[in-house]
N, C-alpha and C positions, 0 to 999 in steps of 0.2 A: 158517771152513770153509764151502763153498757148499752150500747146500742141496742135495738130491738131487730132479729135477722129474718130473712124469709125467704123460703124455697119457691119458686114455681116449676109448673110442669115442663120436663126436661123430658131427653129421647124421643122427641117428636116433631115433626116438619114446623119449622118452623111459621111457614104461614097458614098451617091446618091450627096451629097452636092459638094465633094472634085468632081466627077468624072462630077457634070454639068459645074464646073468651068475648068476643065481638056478642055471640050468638045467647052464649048465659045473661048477658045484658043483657038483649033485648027480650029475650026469655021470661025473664023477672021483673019487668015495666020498665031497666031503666036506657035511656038515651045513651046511643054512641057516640057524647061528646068528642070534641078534638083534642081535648087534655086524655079522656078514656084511653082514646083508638091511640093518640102518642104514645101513653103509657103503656097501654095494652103489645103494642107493638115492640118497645123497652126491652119490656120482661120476657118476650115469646124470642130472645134473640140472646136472652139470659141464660148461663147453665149453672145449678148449681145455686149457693145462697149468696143474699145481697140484702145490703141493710136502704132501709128511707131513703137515706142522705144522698146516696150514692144515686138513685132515679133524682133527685133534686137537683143534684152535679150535673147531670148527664143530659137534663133537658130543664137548662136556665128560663126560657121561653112559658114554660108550664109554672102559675102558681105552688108556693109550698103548700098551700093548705089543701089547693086540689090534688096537689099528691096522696097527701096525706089523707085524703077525705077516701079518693079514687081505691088508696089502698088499703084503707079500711072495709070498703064496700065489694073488694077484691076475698077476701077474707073473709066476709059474709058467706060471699055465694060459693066459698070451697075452691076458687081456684091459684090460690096460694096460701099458704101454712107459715105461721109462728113457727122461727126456731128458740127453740127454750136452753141457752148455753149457762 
């Protein structure tokens, strides 16, 4: 089964990036857990697309399922996109 891929926002400072995604949390009621702001920070360091597994790899320390939750709820609020291959 193919992985599921996803783009974040690219061509932009990267800590203007981590701290808009910081900001949409807290925006939308939710908490900037330390799995979030890890994540969050990840991805804002990202260019281009990246599957799950690979944020899972990347920060062994962070539960799978809060990834998994984190970037579900990422994707909620429009700040990363499904790529559909």
């Amino acid at each position: 089964m193919p992985q599921q891929l996803f783009t974040a926002l690219i061509h932009t400072p990267l800590i203007r990036v981590f701290l808009y995604m910081l900001t949409v949390l807290q925006r939308h009621g939710y908490k900037a857990t330390v799995p979030r702001k890890t994540i969050s920070r990840w991805l804002s360091k990202r260019k281009g697309i990246f599957a799950v597994s690979e944020i899972v790899n990347a920060l062994p320390r962070i539960d799978k399922v809060s990834v998994y939750r984190t970037v579900e709820l990422l994707v909620q609020l429009d700040l990363i996109h499904p790529v559909f291959t």
